[in-house]
C-alpha positions in Angstrom: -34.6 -15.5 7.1 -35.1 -11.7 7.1 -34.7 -9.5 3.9 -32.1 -7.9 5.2 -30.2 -11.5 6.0 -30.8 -12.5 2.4 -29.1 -9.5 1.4 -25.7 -9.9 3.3 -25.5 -13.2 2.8 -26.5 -13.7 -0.9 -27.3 -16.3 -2.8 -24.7 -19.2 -2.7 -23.6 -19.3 -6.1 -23.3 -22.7 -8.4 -19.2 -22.7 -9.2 -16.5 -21.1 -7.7 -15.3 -18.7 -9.8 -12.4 -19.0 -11.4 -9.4 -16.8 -11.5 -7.7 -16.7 -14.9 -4.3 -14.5 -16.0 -6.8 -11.8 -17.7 -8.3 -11.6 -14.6 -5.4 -11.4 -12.6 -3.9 -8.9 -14.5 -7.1 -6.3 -14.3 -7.0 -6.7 -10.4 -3.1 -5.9 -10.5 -4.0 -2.5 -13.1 -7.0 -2.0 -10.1 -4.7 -2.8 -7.2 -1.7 -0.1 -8.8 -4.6 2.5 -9.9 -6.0 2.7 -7.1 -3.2 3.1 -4.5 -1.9 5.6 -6.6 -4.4 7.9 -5.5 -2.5 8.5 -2.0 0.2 9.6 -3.3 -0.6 12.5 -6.4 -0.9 15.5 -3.4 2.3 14.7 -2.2 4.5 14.8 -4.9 2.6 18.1 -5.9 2.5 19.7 -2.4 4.5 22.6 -3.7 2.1 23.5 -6.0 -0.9 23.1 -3.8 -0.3 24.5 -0.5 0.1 28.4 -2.3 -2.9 27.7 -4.6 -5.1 26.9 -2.1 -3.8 29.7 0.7 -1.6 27.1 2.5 1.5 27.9 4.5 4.5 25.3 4.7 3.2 24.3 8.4 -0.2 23.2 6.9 0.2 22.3 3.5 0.7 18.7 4.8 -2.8 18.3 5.0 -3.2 17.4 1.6 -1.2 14.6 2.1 -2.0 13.7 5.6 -6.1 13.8 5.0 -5.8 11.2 2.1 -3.7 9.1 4.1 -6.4 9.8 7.6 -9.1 8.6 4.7 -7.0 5.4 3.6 -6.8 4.5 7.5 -10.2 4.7 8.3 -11.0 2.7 5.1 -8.8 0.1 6.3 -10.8 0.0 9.8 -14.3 0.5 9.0 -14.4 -0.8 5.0 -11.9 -3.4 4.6 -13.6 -5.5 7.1 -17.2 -5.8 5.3 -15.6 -7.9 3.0 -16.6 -11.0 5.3 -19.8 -9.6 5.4 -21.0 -8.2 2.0 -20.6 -9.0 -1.5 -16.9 -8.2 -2.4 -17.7 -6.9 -5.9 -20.3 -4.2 -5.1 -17.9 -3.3 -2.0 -15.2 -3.1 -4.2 -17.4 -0.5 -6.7 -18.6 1.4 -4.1 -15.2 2.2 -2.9 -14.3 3.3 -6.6 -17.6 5.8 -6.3 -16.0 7.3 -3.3 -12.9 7.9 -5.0 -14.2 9.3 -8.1 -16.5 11.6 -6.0 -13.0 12.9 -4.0 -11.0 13.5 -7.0 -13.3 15.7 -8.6 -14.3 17.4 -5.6 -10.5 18.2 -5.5 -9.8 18.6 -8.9 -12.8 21.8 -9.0 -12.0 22.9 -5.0 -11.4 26.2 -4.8 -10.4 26.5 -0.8 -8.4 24.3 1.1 -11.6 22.9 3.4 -13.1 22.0 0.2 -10.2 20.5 -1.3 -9.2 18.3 2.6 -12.7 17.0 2.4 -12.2 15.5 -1.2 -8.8 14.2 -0.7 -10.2 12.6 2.8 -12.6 10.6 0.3 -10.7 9.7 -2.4 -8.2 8.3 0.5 -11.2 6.2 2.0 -12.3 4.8 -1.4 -8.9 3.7 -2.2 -9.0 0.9 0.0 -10.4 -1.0 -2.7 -7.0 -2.2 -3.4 -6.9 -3.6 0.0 -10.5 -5.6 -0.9 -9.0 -6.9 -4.3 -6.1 -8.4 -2.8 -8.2 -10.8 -0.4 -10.4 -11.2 -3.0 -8.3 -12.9 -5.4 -6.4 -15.1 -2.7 -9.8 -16.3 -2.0 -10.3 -17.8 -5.5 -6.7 -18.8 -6.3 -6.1 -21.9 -5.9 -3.8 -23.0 -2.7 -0.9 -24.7 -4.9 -0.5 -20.9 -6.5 -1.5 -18.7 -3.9 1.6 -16.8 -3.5 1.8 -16.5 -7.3 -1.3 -14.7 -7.2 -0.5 -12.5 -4.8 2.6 -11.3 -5.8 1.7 -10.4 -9.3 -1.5 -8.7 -7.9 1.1 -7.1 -5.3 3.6 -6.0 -8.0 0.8 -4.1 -10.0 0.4 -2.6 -6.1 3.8 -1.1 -5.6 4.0 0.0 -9.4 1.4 2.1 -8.8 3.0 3.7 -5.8 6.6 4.0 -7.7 4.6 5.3 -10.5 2.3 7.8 -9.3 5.0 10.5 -8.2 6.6 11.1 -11.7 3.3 10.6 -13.4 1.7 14.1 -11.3 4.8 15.4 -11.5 5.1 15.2 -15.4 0.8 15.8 -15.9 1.5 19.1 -13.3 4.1 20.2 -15.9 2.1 20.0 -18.9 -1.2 21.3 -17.4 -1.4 22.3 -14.1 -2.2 20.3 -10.9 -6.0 20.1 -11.3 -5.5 17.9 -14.2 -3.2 15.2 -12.4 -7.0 14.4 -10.7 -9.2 15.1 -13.2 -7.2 12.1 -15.2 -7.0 10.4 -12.3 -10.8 10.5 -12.2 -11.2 9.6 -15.9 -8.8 6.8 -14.9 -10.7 5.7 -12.1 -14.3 5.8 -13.8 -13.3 3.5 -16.8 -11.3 1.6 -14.1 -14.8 1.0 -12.4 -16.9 -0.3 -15.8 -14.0 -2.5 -16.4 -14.4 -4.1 -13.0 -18.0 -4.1 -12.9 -17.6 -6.4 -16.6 -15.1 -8.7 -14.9 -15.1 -9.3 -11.5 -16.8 -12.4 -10.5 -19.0 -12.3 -7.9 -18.3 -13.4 -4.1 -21.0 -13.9 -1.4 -19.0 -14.7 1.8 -20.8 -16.9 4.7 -21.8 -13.9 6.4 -22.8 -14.9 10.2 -22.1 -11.9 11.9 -23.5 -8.0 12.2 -21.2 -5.4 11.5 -19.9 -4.5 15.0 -18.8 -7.8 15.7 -17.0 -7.8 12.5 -14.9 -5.1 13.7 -14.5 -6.8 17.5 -13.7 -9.9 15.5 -10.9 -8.1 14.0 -9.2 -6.5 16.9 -9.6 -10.3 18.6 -8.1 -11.7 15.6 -4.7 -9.7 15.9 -5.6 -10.2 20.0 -5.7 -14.2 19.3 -3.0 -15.0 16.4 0.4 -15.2 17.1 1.3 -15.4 13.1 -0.6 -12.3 12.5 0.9 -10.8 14.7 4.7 -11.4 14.1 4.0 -10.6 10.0 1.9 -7.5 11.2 5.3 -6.6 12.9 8.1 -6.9 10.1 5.6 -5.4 7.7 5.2 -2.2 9.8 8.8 -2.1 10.3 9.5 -2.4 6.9 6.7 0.0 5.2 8.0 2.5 7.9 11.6 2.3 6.8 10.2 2.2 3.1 8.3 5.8 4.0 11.4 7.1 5.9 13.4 6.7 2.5 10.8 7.7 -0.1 10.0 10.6 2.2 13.4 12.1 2.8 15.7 11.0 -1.2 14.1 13.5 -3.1 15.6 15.9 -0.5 18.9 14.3 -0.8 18.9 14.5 -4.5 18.1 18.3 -4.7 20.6 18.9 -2.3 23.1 16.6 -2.6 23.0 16.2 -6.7 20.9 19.1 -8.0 18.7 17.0 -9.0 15.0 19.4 -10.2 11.4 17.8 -10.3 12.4 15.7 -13.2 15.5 14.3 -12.3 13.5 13.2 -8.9 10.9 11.4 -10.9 13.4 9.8 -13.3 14.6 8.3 -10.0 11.5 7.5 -8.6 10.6 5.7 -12.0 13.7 3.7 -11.5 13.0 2.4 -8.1 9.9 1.0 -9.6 12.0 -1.6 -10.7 11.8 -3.0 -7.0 8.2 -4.2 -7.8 9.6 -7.0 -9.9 10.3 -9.0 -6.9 6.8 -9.8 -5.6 5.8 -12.4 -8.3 9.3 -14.6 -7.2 8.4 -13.5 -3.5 5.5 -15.2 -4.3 7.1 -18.5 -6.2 9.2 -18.8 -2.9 6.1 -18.5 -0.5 4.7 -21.1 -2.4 7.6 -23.4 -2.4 7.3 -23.0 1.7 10.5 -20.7 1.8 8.6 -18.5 4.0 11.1 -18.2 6.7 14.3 -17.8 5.2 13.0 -15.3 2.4 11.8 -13.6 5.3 15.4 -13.3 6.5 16.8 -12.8 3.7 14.6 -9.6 2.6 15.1 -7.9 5.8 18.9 -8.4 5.7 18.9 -7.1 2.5 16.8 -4.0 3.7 19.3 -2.9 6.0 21.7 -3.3 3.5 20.2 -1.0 1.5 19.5 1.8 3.9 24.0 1.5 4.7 24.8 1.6 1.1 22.1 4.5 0.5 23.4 6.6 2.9 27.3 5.7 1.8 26.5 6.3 -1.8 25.1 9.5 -1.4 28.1 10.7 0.7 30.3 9.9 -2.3 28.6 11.3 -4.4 27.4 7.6 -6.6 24.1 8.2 -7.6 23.8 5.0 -9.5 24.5 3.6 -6.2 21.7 5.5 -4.7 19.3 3.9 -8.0 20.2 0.4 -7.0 19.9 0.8 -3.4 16.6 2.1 -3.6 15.6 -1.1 -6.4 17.0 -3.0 -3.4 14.8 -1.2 -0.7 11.6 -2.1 -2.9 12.1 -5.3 -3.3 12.7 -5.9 0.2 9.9 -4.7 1.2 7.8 -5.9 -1.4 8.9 -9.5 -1.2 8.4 -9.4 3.0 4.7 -7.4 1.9 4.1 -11.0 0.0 4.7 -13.5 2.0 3.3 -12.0 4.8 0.1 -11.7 3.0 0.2 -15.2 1.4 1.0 -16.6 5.5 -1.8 -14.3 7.2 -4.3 -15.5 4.4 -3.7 -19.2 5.0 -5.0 -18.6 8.6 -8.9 -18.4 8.0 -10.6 -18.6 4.6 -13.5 -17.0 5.9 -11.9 -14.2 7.6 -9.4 -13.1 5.0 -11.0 -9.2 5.1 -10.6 -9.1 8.6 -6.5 -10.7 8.3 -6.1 -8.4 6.0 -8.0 -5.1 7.5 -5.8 -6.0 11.4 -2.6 -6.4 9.2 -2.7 -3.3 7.0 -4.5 -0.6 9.6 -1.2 -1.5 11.5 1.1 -1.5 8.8 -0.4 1.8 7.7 -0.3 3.2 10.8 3.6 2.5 11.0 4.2 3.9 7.8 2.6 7.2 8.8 4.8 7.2 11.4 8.1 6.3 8.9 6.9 9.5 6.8 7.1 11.7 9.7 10.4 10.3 11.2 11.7 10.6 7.3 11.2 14.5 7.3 12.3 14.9 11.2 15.6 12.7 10.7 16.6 14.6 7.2 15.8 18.1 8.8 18.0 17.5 12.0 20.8 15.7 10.7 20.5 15.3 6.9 20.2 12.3 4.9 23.0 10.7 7.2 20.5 10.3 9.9 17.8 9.4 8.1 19.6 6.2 6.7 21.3 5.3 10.0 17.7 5.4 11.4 16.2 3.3 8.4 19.4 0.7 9.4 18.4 1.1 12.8 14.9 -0.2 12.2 15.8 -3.0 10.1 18.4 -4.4 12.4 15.3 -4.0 14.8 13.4 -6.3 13.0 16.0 -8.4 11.9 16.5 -9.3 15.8 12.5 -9.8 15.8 13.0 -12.4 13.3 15.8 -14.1 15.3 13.0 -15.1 18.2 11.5 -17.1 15.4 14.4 -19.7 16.2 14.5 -20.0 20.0 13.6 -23.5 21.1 10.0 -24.0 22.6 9.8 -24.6 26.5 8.0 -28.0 27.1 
């Protein structure tokens, strides 16, 4: 066995680890930490663009080369996990963050700053390593459990990162919402480095046919693919609504930076719903909470768009605590199904599933913007209702009788 070999593969360690509440609590901190990242330069995009000599048609480049950086993550890093210890992956990835935020936090033009925020978007794929990770050492009977509490520290960190640059931008500028972020992210690293177990996967592949292996996975699996599909669906209509209410709200109730990030800290609410998304995957409820939570998004989307007609912005609050959990609880149990597939290819599952999803939520962004600038936030919730009837009708194939 070459030296190389030896290093891929590891040695095979003497217990499986184990995965205890402490533990599962620092990988859902990780999991929200992390992901947060994305989403700092585009709450603060108004503040950016003039520092850095931007104009409105290309200040979005400080959001769209994160998320460029989070994609290719997803293709070329999430993938290794099969092949290299998950642990030191998982560091590295938090040393390419940390290098990005500072780079941004000290740029002084916007090349300097696009190339940072195209790192720190790479390295925050770690989430998307952790979450593998710890369905590969919960036990099956809990699983689901795992997942959604990991999950739910996931989508807090989304809700939650908004308001928090908004309210750090206020106090001391927008260079300090990533200099704390890289603070953050540093001590986040020596914590990890302390407590995550160690996990040498069977490693019998090179690298390129790791990544051929996970096109032919989504190719191959029929399951992967049909929870690759209401996932993208429902992250796109999540984007289209995140994208476009803080628009509403200024326009429709006056609301200012603050008043948006109160509301954004009250749709975090939704990410109560992945632990019991979890509970119900476990219980084999896959199927009908499946239904149920993409019913229930295009639900939300009608009443959204209703409430802010007349004028109910409490309305608007619970729709959008509504949305979340929709999408959260569908993000769940399609990650608990996908993982049950293949123990040993869980990074690939999971690299196939999210660089789709992703993708699709790009996409949700942009139609977001486009549907709120050319017919207001009336079109963009008919079009979010539109999409979740889509895959509401997706879901009703699930039922037609096999031939033979």
């Amino acid at each position: 066995m070459s030296t190389m070999q030896q290093t891929l593969e590891g040695p095979v360690p003497s217990a499986e680890p184990v995965l205890t509440p402490a533990l599962t609590f620092v990988m859902a901190v990780a999991c929200g930490a992390m992901v947060a990242n994305l989403y700092f330069s585009q709450a603060l995009i108004g503040l950016i663009g003039p520092a850095l000599g931007l104009n409105e048609g290309t200040a979005g480049l400080t959001v769209t080369l994160t998320q460029l950086g989070y994609g290719a993550g997803l293709l070329f890093i999430v993938s290794l996990a099969d092949l290299v210890e998950n642990r030191r992956l998982i560091l590295f990835n938090l040393g390419c963050v940390i290098t990005g935020l500072v780079i941004v936090a000290l740029s002084t033009s916007a090349s300097v700053f696009l190339v940072g925020s195209f790192l720190a978007g790479f390295g925050s794929v770690g989430a998307q390593i952790l979450v593998p990770f710890a369905a590969h050492i919960a036990p099956e009977a809990v699983r689901g459990r795992v997942i959604g509490n990991i999950m739910a520290g996931l989508l807090t960190g989304i809700m939650l990162a908004r308001p928090a640059a908004n309210m750090i931008a206020d106090l001391a500028g927008w260079r300090a919402v990533f200099v704390v972020a890289a603070v953050l992210m540093t001590a986040l690293m020596a914590v990890l480095a302390r407590t995550l177990p160690e996990r040498w996967p069977r490693a019998d592949m090179h690298y390129g046919q790791i990544l051929l292996s996970t096109l032919r996975l989504l190719r191959d699996l029929p399951l992967l693919r049909r929870r690759t599909a209401y996932q993208s669906i429902a992250f796109a209509t999540f984007n289209l609504f995140w994208t476009a209410v803080p628009l509403a709200l200024a326009q429709s109730f006056g609301l200012g930076q603050r008043g948006i990030a109160l509301f954004a800290l009250a749709g975090a609410g939704g990410a109560l719903a992945a632990p019991m998304a979890g509970r119900l995957a476990d219980r084999g409820l896959t199927r009908p909470a499946t239904g149920f939570a993409i019913a229930v998004l295009a639900l939300s989307c009608l009443l959204a768009g209703w409430a802010t007609a007349a004028g109910l912005i409490l309305v608007l609050v619970v729709t959008a605590v509504t949305l979340d959990a929709a999408v959260q609880t569908n993000q769940v149990i399609s990650q608990r199904a996908i993982y049950s597939l293949s123990a040993e290819a869980r990074g690939r599952l999971n690299a196939a599933y999210m660089t789709v999803v992703f993708v699709c939520g790009a996409l949700g962004s942009l139609l977001g913007a486009w549907t709120f600038s050319h017919g207001g936030w009336r079109a963009t919730a008919l079009t979010g209702v539109a999409m979740s009837l889509a895959a509401l009708v997706l879901f009703a194939t699930e039922f037609r009788p096999r031939r033979g």
